[in-house]
Phi, psi and omega in degrees: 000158167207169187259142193203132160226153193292113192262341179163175186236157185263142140228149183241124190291301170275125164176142179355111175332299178311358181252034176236131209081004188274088186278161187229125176232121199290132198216151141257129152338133160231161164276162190300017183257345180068025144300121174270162183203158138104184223262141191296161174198172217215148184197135200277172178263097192240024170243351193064040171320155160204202203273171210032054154281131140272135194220169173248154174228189110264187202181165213049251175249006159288319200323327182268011199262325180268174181299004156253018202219332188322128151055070134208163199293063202225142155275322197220158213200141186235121197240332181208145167266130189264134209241359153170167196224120158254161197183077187087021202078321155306123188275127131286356187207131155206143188307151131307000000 
């Protein structure tokens, strides 16, 4: 899993049947601190996140593990919106 928060959003007219009703949504990676780093990347959404959400995902073929991802074509999946980060005791994140 990783921590990603959500940067913006995609739409697609055209696209694979299993993805339709599917939003796709745009994540950069963060630290546990919610510093984004690395290059954005797109993921469906199966919690109704939005944009500066920190949320957790998986990628590759968990991606494809829940019940709206089953036998479809996703690399990567937003599986939980995150509501706070503790780290050594210390909260580093906590939702507004």
């Amino acid at each position: 899993m990783l921590i990603a928060k959500v940067i913006g959003t995609t739409i697609s007219t055209i696209k694979d049947e299993k993805l339709h009703s599917r939003k796709l949504l745009i994540l950069r990676q963060t630290d546990e601190t919610g510093a984004v780093f690395g290059k954005p990347y797109v993921a469906v959404d199966t919690v109704d996140a939005g944009i500066g959400d920190l949320v957790l995902t998986a990628a590759g073929s968990s991606a494809r593990q829940t019940n709206l991802t089953k036998d479809s074509p996703v690399d990567s999946v937003i599986m939980a919106v995150i509501d706070s980060l503790e780290v050594d005791g210390t909260v580093t994140f906590r939702k507004s």
